[in-house]
C-alpha positions as CSV (number, residue, x, y, z in Angstrom):
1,X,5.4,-53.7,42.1
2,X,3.8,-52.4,38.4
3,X,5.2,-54.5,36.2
4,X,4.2,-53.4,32.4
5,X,3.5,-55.6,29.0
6,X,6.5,-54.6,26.8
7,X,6.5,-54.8,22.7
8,X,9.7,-55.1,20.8
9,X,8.5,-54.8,17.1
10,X,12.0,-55.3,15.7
11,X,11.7,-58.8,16.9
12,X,8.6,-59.8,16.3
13,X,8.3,-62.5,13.6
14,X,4.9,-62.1,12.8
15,X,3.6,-65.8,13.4
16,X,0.9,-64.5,15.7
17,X,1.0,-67.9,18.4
18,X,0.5,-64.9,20.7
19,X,-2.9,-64.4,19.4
20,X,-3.7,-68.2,19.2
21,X,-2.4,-68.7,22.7
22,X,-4.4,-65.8,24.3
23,X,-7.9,-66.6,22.6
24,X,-7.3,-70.2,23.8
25,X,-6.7,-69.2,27.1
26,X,-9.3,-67.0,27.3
27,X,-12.3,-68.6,25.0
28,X,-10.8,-72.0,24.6
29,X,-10.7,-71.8,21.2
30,X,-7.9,-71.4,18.6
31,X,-9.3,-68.0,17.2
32,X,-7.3,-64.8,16.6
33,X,-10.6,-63.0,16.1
34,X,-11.0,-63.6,20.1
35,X,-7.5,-62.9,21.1
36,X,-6.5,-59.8,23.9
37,X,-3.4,-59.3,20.9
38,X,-3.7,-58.5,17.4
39,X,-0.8,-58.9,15.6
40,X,-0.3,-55.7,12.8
41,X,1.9,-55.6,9.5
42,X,2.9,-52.3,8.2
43,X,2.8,-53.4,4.5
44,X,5.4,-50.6,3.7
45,X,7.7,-51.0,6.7
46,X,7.7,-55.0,6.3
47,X,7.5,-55.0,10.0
48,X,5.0,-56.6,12.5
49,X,3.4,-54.6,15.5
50,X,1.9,-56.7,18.1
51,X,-0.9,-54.5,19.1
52,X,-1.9,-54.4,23.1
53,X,-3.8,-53.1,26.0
54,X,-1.3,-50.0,27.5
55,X,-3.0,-50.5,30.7
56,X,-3.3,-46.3,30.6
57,X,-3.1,-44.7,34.2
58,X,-5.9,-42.7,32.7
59,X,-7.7,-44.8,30.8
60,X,-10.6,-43.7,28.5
61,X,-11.6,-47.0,27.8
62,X,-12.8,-46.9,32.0
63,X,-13.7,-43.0,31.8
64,X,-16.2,-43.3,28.8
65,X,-18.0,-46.8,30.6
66,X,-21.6,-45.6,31.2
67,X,-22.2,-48.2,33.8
68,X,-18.7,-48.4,35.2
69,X,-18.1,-51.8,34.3
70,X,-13.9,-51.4,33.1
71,X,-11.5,-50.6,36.8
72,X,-8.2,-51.1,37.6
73,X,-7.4,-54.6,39.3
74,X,-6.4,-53.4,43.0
75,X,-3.5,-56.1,43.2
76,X,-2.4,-56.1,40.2
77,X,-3.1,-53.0,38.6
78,X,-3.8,-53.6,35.2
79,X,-7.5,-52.4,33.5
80,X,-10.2,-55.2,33.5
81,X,-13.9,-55.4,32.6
82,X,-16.5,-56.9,34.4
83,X,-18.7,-58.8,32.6
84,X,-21.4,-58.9,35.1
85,X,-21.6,-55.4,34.7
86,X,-20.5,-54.6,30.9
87,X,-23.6,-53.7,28.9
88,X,-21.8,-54.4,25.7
89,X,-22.5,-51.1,24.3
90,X,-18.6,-50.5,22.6
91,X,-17.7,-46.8,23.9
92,X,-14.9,-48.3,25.4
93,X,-13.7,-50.1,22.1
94,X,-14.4,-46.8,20.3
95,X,-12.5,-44.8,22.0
96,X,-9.5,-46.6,23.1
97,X,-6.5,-45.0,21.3
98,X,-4.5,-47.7,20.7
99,X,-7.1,-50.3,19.1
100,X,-6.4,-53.0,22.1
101,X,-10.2,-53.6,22.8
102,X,-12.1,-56.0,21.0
103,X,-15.8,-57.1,20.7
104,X,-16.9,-60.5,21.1
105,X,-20.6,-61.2,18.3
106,X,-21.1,-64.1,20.4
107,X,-21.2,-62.7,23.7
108,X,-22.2,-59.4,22.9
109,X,-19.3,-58.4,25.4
110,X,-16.3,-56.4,25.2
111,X,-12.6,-57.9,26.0
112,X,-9.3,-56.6,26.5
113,X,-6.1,-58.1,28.0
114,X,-6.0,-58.4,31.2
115,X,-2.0,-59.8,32.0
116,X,-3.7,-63.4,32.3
117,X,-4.1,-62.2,36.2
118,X,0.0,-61.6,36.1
119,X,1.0,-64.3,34.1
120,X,0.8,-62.9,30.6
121,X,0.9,-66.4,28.4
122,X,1.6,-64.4,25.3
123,X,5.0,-63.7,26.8
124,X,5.4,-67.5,28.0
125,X,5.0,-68.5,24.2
126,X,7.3,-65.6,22.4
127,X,10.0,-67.7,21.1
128,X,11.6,-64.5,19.9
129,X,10.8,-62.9,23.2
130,X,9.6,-59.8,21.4
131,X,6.9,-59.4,24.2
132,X,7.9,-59.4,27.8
133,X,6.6,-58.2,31.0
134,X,8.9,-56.3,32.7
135,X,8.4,-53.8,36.0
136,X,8.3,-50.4,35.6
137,X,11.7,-49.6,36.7
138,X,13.0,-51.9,33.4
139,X,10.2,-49.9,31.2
140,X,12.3,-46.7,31.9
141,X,16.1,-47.9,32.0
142,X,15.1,-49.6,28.5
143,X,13.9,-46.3,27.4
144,X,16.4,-44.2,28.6
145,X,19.2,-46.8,27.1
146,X,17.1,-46.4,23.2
147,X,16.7,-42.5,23.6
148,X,20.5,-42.0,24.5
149,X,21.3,-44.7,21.2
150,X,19.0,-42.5,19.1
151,X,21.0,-39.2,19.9
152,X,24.0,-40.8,19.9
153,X,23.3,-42.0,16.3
154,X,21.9,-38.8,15.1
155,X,25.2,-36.9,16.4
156,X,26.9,-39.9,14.3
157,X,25.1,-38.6,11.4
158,X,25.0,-35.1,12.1
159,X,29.4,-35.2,11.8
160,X,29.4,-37.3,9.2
161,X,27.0,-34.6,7.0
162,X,28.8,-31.5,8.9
């Protein structure tokens, strides 16, 4: 079953122990330089965004590799590089269009967030549960649910000016 990495930014916080978590689990070291998320604040919104990997179905962060080293996990599905392979040269971190790739100096690799192998800690440690990893039949009843709320607001507003 797909089962997707979900953001709710109205309740995110902002105290980014998503980002210390996943760069511990993954490095082993409390850095949120190193971390798979990156917590964002929209100065003029006063709102956080925790930024992540969208695991595309067409992802240009795998179509742009020039030595194929980013595929989709064939039991889990989500995008993964392998470092074995990755030359470090950053097309992939370039031209991902949500920001969700990162570059380790140390390494000289590239690193994205790869679920934890289907157990996303990030999620484990949301105390606000603004992240949760959901399958794909929950992504689209939860979208369904907010797009029927927003029309049903805007026909609020719509009698209230008519």
């Amino acid at each position: 079953m797909d089962k997707f990495l979900t953001v709710d930014a109205d309740k995110c916080t902002g105290c980014r122990l998503c980002e210390q978590v996943c760069s511990v689990m993954h490095e082993g070291v409390s850095n949120p330089a190193k971390s798979r998320i990156q917590v964002v604040k929209w100065e003029q919104e006063g709102i956080y965004i925790p930024v992540i990997c969208k695991q595309c179905e067409d992802a240009p962060c795998m179509n742009v590799c020039p030595v194929r080293a980013i595929s989709r996990d064939p039991d889990f599905g989500f995008v993964k590089v392998d470092h074995e392979v990755c030359i470090g040269c950053r097309s992939c971190v370039g031209i991902c269009p949500f920001g969700a790739m990162g570059y380790n100096d140390t390494t000289h690799q590239v690193f994205k967030c790869d679920l934890c192998g289907g157990d996303p800690q990030c999620v484990r440690f949301c105390e606000v549960n603004a992240l949760e990893y959901v399958s794909a039949d929950r992504v689209s009843s939860q979208k369904k649910r907010k797009g029927a709320a927003r029309q049903s607001a805007a026909e609020r507003q719509a009698v209230a000016l008519g």
